[in-house]
DRENPA-3360 file (N, C-alpha, C; in nm, 2 decimals, always signed):
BEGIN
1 = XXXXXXXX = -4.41/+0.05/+4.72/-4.46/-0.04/+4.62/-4.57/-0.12/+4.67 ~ -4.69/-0.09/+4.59/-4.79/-0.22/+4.64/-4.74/-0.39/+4.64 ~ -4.83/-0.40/+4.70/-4.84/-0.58/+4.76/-4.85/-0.65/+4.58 ~ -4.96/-0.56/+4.52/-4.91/-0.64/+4.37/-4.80/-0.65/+4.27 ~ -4.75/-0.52/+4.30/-4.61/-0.48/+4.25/-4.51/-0.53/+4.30 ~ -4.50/-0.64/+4.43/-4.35/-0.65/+4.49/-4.32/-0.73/+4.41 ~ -4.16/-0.74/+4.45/-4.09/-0.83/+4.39/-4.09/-0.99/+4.37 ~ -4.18/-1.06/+4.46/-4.20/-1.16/+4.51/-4.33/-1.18/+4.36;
9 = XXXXXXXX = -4.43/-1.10/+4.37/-4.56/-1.12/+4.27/-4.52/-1.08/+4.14 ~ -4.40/-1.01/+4.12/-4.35/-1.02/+3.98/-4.32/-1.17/+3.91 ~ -4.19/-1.21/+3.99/-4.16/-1.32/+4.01/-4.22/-1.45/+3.95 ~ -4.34/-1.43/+4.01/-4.45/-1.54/+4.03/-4.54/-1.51/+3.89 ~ -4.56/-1.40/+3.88/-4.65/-1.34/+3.72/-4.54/-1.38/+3.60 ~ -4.42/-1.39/+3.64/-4.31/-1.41/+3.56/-4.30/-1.56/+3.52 ~ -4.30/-1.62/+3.62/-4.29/-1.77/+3.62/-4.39/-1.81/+3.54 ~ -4.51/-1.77/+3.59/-4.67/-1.82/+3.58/-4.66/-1.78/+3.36;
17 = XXXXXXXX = -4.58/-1.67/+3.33/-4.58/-1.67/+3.18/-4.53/-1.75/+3.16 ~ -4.41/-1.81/+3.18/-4.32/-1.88/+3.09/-4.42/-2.04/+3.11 ~ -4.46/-2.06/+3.24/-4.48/-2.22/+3.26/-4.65/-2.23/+3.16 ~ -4.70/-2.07/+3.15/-4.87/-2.13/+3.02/-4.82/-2.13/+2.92 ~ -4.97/-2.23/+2.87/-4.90/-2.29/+2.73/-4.87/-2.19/+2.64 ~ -4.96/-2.08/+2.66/-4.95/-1.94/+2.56/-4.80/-1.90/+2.56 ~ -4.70/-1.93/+2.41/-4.58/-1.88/+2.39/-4.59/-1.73/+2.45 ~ -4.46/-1.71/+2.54/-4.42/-1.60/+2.58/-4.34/-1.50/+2.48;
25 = XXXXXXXX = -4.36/-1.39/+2.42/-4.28/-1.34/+2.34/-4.22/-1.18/+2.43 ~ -4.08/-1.14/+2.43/-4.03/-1.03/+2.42/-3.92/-1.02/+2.33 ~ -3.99/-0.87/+2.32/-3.89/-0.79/+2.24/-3.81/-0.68/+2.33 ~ -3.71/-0.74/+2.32/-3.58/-0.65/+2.43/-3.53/-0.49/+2.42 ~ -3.58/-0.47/+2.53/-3.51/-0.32/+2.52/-3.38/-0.30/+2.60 ~ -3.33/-0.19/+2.61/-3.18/-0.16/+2.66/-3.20/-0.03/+2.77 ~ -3.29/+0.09/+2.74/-3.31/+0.19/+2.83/-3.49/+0.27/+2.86 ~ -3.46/+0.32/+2.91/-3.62/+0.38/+2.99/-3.73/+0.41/+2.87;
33 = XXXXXXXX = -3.65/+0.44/+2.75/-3.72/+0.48/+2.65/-3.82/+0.40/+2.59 ~ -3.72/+0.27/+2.57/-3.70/+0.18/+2.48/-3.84/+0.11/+2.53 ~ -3.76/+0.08/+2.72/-3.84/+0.04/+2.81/-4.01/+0.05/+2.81 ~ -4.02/+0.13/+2.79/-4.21/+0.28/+2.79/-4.26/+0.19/+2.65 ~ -4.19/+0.23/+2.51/-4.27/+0.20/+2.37/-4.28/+0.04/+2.43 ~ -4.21/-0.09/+2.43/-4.26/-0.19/+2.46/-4.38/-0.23/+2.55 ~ -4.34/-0.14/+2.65/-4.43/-0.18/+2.78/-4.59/-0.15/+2.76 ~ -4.57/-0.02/+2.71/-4.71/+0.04/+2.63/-4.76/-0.04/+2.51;
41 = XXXXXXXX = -4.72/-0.12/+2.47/-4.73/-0.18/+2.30/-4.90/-0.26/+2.39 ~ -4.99/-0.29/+2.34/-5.09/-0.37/+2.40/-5.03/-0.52/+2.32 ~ -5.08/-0.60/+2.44/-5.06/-0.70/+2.44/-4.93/-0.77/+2.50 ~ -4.82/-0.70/+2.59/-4.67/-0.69/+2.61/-4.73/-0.76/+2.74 ~ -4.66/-0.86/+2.83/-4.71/-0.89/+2.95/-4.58/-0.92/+3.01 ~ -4.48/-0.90/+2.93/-4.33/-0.90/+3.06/-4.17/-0.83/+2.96 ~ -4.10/-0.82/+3.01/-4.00/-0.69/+2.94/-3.87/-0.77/+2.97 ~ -3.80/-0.79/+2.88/-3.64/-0.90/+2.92/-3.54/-0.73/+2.86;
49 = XXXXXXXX = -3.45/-0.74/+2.90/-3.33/-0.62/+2.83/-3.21/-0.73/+2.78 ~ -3.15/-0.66/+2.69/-3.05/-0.71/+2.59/-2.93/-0.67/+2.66 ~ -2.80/-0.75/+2.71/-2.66/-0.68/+2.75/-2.61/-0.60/+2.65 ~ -2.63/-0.67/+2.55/-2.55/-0.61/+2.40/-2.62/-0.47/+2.37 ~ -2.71/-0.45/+2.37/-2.78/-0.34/+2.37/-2.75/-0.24/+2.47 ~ -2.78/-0.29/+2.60/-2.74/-0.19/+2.66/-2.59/-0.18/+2.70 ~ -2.48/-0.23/+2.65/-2.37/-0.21/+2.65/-2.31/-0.12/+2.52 ~ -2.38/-0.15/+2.40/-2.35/-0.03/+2.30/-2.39/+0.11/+2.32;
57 = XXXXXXXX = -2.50/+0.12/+2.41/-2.58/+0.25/+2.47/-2.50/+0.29/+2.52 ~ -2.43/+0.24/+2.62/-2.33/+0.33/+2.69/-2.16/+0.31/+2.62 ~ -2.14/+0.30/+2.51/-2.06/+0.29/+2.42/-1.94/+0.14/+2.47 ~ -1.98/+0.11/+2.50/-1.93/-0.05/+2.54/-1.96/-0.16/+2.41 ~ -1.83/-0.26/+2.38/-1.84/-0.40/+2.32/-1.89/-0.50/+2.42 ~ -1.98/-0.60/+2.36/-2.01/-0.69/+2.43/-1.91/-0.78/+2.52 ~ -1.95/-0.85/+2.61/-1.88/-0.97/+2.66/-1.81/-0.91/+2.81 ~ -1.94/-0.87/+2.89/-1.85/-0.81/+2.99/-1.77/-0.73/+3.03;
65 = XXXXXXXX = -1.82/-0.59/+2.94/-1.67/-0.50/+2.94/-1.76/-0.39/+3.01 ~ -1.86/-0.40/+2.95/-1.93/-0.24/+3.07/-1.91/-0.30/+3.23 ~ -1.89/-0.21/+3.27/-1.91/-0.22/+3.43/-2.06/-0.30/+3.48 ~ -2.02/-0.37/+3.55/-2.13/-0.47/+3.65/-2.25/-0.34/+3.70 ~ -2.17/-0.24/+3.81/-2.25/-0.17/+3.86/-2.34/-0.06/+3.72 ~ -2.29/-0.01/+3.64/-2.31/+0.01/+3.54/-2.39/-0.05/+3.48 ~ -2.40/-0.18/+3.45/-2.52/-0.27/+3.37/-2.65/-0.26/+3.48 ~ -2.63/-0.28/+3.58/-2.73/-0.30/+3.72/-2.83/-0.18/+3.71;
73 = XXXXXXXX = -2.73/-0.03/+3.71/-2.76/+0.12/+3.67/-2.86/+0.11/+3.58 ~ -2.83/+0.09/+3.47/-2.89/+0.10/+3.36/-3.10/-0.02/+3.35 ~ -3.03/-0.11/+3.40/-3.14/-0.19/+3.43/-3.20/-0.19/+3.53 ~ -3.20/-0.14/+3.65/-3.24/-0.06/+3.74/-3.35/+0.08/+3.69 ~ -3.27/+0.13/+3.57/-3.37/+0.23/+3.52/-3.49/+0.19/+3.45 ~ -3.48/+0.05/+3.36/-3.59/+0.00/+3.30/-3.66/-0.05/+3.38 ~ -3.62/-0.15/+3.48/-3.75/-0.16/+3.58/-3.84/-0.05/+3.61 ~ -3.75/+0.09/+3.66/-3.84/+0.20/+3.70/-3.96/+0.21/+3.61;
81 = XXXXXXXX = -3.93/+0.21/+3.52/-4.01/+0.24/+3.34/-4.07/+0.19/+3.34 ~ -4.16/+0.09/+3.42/-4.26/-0.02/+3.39/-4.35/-0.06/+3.52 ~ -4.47/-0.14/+3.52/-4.54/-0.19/+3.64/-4.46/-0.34/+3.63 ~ -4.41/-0.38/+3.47/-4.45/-0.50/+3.42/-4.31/-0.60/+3.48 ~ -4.29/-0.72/+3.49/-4.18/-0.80/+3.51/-4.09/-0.79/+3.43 ~ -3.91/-0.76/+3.51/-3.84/-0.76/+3.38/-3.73/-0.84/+3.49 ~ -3.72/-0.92/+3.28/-3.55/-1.02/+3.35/-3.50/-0.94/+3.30 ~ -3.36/-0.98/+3.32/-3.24/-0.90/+3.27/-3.13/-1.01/+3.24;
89 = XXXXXXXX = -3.05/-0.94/+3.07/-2.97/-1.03/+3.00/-2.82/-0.96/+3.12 ~ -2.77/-1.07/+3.16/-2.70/-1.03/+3.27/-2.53/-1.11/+3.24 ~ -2.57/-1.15/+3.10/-2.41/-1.26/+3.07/-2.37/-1.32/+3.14 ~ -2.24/-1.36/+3.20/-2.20/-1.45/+3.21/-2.18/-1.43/+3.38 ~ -2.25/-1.30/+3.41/-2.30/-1.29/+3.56/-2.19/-1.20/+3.64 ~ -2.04/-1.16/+3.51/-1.95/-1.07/+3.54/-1.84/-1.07/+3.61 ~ -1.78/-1.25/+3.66/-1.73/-1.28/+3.75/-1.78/-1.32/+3.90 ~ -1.93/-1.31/+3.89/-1.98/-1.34/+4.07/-2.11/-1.34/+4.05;
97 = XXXXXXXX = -2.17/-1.43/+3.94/-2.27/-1.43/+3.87/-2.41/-1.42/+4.02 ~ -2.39/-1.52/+4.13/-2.47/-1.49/+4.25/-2.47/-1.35/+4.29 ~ -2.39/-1.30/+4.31/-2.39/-1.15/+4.38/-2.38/-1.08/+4.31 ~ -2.43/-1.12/+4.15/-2.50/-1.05/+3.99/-2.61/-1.01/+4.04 ~ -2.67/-1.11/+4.09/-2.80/-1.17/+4.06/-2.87/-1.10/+4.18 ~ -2.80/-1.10/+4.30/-2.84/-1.07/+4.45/-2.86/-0.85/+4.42 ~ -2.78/-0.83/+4.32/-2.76/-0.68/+4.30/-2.86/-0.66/+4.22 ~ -2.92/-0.72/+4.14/-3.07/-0.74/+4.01/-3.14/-0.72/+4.08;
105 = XXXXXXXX = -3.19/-0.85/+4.15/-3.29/-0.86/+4.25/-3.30/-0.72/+4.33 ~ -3.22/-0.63/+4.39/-3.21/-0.54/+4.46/-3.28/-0.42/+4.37 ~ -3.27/-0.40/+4.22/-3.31/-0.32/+4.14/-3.46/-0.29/+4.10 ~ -3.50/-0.48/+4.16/-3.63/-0.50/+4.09/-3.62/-0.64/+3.99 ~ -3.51/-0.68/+3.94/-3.56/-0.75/+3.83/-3.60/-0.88/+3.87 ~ -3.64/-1.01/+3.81/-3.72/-1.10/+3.85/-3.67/-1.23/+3.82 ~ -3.62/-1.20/+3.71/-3.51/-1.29/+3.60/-3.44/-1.25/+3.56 ~ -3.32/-1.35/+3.49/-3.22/-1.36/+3.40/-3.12/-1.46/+3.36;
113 = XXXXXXXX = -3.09/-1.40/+3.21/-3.04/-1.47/+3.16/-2.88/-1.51/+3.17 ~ -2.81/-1.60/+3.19/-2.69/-1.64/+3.26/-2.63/-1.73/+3.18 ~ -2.50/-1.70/+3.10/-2.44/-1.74/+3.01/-2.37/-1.85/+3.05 ~ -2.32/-2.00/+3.03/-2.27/-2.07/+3.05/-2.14/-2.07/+3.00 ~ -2.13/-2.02/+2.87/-1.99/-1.98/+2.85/-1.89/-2.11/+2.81 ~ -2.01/-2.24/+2.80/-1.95/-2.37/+2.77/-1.85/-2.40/+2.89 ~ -1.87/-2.33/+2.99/-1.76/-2.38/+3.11/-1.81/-2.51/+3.12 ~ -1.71/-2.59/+3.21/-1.73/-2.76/+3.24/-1.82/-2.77/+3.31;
121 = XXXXXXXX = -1.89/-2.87/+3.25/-2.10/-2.85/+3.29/-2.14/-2.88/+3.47 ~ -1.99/-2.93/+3.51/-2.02/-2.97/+3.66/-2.02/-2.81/+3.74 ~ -1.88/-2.68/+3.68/-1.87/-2.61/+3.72/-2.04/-2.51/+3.70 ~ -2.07/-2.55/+3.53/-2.16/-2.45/+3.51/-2.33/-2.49/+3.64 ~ -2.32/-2.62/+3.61/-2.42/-2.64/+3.72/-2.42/-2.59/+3.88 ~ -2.30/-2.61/+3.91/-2.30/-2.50/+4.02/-2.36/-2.42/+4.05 ~ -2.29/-2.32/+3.89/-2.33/-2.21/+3.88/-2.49/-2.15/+3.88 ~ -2.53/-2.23/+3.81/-2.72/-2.26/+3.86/-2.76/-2.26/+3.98;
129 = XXXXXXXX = -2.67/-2.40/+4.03/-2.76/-2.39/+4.22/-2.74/-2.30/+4.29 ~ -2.59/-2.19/+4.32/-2.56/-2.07/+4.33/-2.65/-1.99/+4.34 ~ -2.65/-1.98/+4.23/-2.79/-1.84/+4.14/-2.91/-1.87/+4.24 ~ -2.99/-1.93/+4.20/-3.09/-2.01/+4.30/-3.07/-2.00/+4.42 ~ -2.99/-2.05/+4.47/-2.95/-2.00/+4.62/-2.95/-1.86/+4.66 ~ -2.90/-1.83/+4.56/-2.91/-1.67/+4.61/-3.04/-1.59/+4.56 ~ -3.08/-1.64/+4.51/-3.26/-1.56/+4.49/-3.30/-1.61/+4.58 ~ -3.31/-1.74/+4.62/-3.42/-1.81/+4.75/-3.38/-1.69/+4.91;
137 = XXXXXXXX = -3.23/-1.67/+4.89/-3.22/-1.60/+5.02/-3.25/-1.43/+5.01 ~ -3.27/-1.40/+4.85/-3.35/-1.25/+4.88/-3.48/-1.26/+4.88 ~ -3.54/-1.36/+4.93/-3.67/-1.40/+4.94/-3.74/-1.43/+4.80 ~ -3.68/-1.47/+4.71/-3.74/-1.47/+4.51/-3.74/-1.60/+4.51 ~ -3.82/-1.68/+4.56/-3.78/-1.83/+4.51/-3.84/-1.84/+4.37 ~ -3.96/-1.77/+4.34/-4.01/-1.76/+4.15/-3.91/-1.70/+4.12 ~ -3.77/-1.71/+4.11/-3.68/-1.61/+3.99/-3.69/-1.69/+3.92 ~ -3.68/-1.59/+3.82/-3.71/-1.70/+3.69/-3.56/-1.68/+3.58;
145 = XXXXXXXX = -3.45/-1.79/+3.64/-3.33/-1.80/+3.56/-3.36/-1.88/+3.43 ~ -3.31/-1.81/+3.35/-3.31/-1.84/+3.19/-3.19/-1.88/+3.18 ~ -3.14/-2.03/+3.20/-3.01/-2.07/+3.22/-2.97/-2.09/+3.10 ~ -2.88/-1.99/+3.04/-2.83/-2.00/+2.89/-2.69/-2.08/+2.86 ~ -2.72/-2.20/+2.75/-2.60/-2.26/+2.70/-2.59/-2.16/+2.56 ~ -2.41/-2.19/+2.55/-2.39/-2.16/+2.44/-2.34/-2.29/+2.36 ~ -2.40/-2.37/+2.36/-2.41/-2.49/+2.27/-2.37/-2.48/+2.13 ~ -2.42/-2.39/+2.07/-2.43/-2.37/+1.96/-2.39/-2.21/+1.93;
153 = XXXXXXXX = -2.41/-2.16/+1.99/-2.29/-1.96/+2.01/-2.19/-2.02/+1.97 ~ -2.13/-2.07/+2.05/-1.96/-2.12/+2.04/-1.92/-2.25/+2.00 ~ -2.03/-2.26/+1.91/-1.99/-2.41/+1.84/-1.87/-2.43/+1.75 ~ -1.83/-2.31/+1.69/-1.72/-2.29/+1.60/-1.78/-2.39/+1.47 ~ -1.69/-2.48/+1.45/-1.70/-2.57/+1.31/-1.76/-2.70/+1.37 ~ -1.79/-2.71/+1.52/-1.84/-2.86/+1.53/-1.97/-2.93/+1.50 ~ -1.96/-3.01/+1.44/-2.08/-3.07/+1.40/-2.25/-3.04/+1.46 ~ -2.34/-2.95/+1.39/-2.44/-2.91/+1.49/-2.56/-3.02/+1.54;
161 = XXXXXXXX = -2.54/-3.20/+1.50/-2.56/-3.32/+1.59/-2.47/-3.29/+1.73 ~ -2.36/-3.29/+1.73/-2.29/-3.27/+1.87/-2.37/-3.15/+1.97 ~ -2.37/-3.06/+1.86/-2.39/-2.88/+1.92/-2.56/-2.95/+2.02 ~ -2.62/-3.00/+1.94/-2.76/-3.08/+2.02/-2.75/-3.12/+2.14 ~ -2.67/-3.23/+2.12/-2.67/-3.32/+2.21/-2.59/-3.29/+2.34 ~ -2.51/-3.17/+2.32/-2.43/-3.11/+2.43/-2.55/-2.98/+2.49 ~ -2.64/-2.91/+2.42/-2.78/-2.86/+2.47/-2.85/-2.94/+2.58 ~ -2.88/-3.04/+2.51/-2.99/-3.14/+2.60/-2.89/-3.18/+2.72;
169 = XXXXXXXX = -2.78/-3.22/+2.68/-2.75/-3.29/+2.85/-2.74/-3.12/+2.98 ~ -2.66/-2.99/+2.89/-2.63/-2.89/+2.97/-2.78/-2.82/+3.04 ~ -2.87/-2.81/+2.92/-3.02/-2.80/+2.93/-3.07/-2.90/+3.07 ~ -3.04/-3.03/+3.03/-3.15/-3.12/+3.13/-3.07/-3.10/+3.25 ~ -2.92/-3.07/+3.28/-2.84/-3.06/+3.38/-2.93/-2.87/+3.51 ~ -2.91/-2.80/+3.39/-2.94/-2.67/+3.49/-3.08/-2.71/+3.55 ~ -3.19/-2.77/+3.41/-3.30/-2.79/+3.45/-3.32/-2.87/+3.66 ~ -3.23/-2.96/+3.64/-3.23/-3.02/+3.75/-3.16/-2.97/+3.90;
177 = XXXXXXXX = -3.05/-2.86/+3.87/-3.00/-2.78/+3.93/-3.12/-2.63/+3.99 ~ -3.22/-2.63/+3.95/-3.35/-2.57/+3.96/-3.34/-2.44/+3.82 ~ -3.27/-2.43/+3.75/-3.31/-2.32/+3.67/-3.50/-2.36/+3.64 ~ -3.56/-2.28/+3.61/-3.73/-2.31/+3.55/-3.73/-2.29/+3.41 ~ -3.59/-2.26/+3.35/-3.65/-2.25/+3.20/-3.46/-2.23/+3.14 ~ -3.48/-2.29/+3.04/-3.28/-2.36/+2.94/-3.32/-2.22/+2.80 ~ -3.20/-2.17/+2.80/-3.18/-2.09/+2.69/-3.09/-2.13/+2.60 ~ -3.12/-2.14/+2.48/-3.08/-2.22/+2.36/-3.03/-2.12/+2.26;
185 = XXXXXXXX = -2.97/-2.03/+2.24/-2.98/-1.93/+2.12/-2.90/-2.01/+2.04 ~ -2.92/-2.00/+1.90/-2.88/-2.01/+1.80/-2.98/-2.01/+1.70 ~ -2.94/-2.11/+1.55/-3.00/-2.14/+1.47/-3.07/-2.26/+1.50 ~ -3.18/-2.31/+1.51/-3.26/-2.41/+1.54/-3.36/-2.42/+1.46 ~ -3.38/-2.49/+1.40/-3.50/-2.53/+1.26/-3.59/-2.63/+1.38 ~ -3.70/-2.67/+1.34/-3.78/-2.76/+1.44/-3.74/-2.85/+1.45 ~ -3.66/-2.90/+1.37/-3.65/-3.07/+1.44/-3.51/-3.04/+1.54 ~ -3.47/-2.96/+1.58/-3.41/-2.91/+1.69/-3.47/-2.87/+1.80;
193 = XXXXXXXX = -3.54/-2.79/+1.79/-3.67/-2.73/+1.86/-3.74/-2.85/+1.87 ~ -3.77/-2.90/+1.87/-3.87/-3.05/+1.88/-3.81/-3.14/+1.98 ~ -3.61/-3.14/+1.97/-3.58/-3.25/+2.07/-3.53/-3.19/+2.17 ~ -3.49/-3.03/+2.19/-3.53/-3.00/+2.34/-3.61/-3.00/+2.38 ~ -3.71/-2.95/+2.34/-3.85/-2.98/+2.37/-3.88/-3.12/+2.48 ~ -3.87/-3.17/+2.40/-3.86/-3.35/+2.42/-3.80/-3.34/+2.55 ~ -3.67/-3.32/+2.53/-3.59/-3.34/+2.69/-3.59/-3.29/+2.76 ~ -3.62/-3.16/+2.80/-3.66/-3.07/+2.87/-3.80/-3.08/+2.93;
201 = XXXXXXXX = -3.94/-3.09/+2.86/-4.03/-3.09/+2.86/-4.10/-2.96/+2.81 ~ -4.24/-2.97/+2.84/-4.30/-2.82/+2.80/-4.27/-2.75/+2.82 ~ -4.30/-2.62/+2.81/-4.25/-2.49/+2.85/-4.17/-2.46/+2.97 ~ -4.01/-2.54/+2.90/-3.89/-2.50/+2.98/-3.80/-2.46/+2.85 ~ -3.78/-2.43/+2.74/-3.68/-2.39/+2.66/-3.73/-2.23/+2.59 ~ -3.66/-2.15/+2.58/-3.67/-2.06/+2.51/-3.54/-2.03/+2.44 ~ -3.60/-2.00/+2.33/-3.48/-1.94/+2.17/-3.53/-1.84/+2.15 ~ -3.43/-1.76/+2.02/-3.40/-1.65/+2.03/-3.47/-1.65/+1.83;
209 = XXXXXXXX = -3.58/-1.56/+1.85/-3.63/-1.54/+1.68/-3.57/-1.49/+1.60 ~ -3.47/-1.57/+1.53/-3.35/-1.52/+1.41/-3.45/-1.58/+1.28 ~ -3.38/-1.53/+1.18/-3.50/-1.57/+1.03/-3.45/-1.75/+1.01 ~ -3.55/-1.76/+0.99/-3.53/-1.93/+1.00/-3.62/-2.00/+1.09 ~ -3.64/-1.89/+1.20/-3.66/-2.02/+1.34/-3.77/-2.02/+1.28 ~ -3.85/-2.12/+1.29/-3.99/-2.16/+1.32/-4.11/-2.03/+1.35 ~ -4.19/-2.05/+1.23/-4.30/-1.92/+1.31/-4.34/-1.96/+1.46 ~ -4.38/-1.82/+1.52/-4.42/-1.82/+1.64/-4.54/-1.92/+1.67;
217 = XXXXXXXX = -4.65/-1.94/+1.61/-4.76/-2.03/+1.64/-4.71/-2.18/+1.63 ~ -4.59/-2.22/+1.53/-4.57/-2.32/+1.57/-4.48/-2.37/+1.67 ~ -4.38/-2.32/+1.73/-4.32/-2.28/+1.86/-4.41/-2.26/+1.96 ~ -4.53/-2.23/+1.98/-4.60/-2.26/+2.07/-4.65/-2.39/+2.09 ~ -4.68/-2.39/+1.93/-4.74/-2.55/+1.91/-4.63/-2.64/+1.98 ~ -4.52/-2.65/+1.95/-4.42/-2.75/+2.00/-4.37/-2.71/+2.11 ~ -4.43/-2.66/+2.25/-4.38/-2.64/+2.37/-4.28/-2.57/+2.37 ~ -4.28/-2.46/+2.34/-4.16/-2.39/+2.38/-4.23/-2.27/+2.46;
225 = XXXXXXXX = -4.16/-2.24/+2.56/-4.18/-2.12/+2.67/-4.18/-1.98/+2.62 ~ -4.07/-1.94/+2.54/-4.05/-1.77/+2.51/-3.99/-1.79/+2.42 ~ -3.98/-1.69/+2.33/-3.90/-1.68/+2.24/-3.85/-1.48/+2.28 ~ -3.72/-1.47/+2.27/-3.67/-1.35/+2.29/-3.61/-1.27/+2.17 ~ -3.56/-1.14/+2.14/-3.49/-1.12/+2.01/-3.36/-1.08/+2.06 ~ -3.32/-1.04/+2.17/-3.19/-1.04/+2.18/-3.14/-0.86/+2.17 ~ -3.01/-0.86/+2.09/-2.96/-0.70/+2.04/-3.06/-0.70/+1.89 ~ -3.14/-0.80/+1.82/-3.22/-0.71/+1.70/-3.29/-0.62/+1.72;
233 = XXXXXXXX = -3.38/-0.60/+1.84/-3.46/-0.51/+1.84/-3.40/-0.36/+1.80 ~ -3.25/-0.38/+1.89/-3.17/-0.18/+1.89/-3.15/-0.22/+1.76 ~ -3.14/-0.30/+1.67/-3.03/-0.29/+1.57/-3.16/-0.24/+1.42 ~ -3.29/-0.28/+1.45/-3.40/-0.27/+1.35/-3.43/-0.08/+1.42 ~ -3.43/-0.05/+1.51/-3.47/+0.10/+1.60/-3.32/+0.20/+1.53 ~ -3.22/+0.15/+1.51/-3.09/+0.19/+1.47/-3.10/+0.17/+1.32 ~ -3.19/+0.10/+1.23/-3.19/+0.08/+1.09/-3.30/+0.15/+1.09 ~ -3.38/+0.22/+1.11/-3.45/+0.31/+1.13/-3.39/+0.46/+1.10;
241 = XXXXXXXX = -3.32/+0.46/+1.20/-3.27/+0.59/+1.23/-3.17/+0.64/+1.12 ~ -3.07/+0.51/+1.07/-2.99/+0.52/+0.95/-3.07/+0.58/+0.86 ~ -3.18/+0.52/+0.78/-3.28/+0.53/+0.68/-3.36/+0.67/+0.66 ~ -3.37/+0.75/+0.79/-3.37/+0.87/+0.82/-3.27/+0.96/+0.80 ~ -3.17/+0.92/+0.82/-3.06/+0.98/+0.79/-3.02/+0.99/+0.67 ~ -3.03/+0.91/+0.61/-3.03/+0.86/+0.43/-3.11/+0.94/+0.40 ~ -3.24/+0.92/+0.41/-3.37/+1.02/+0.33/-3.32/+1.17/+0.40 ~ -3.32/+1.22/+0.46/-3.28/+1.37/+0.47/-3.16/+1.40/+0.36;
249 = XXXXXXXX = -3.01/+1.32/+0.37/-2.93/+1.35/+0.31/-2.99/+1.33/+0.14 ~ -3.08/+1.31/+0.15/-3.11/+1.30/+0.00/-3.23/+1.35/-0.03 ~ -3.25/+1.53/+0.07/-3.36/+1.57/-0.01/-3.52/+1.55/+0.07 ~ -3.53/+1.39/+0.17/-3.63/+1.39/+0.23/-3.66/+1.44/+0.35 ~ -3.74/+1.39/+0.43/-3.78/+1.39/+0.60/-3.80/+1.30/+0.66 ~ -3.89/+1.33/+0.74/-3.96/+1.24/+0.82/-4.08/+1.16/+0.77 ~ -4.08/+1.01/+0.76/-4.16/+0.94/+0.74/-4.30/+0.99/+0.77 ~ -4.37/+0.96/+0.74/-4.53/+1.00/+0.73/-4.60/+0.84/+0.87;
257 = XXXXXX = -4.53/+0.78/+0.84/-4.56/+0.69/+0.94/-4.50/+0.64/+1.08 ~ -4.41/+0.79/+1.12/-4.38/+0.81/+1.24/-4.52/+0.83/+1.30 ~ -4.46/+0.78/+1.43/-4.57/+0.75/+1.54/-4.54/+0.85/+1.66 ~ -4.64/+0.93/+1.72/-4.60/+1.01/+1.85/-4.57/+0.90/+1.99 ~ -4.46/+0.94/+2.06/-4.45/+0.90/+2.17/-4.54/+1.01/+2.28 ~ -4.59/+0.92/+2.39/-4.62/+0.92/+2.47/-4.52/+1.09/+2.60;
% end
């Protein structure tokens, strides 16, 4: 691997996206394929993978049920698939979230995303410095952990004032534990977006583009780092494929506005 390619200058090209002001956008892929059409898209400058995604690929339900080495496998192959930097959605780190992380790193990837799981914020902080710890000693001190609360995932019925305010403290907690950037998925309208922003600072929060959030230009405008899509990408590539399936059963073909791969 060249000197521009190692793991160390991904890292750093990885960091160096999230921390310019220029919103970071990826659209997540799951396997080599998926991997190639994004990476080739002009204008793509870093590649995240979806668990959910690539745990339906290999006929798996979400939430930690595919095999660890198995997920690593799989993400291991999308790095191959690319020059470009890729984090990896790695959940809730699989029981040994550091020696998740120490096995990524070994594959290539640069980042990821690491579920909190609403554990007790003293434990989940740990769990941050851990992580960190163990990138600093595979020599990655730019890993770029996407320290994810599920603030608002697993809010259930609680008031989404609470669901905020339990973001910002778990948010400003990893931030300080060294994550470089707080993951926020949910529903977030701007004046949500606006007060992590606030407590966090600039380009340390990324959310997840569900219908609702805030167009992209203004999400840039209000300091936000990345915006990710999560499992929509397979599920729009899979509503595709249904639609195909529909039109044949009824007589048609193939769209006219299929595109050749590479």
């Amino acid at each position: 691997m060249g000197q521009e390619n190692s793991v160390e200058n991904k890292a750093a090209e990885l960091l160096r996206l999230h921390t310019d002001p220029t919103l970071l956008t990826v659209v997540n892929v799951w396997d080599s394929i998926s991997a190639r059409v994004v990476a080739d898209t002009p204008g793509t400058s870093a590649l995240a993978t979806a668990s959910h995604s690539i745990a339906a690929s290999w006929g798996y339900e979400d939430g930690e049920n595919i095999p660890v080495d198995l997920m690593i496998q799989a993400v291991g192959r999308i790095v191959e698939a690319t020059t470009l930097p890729v984090s990896a959605d790695l959940e809730g780190g699989y029981g040994d979230a550091p020696e998740t992380i120490r096995k990524a790193i070994g594959v290539g990837v640069v980042g990821a995303n690491i579920e909190d799981q609403l554990r007790p914020i003293g434990e989940a902080v740990a769990g941050v410095k851990a992580i960190m710890d163990a990138a600093i000693a595979e020599g990655v001190p730019d890993f770029v952990l996407n320290a994810r609360t599920d603030a608002f995932v697993k809010a259930g019925d609680r008031d989404p004032a609470d669901s905020l305010a339990d973001a910002v403290e778990r948010g400003k907690a990893y931030l300080d534990a060294g994550a470089p950037t707080v993951f926020v998925p949910g529903p977030l309208d701007e004046a949500a977006v606006s007060t992590l922003v606030e407590a966090f600072g600039p380009q340390k929060l990324t959310v997840i583009g569900l219908p609702g959030t805030p167009s992209l230009a203004r999400l840039e405008e209000l300091g936000v780092a990345r915006v990710s899509y999560g499992p929509m990408a397979q599920r729009v590539a899979l509503t595709a494929l249904q639609e195909l399936v529909e039109d044949v059963l009824n007589g048609g073909g193939v769209p006219s506005t299929m595109r050749p791969l590479n």
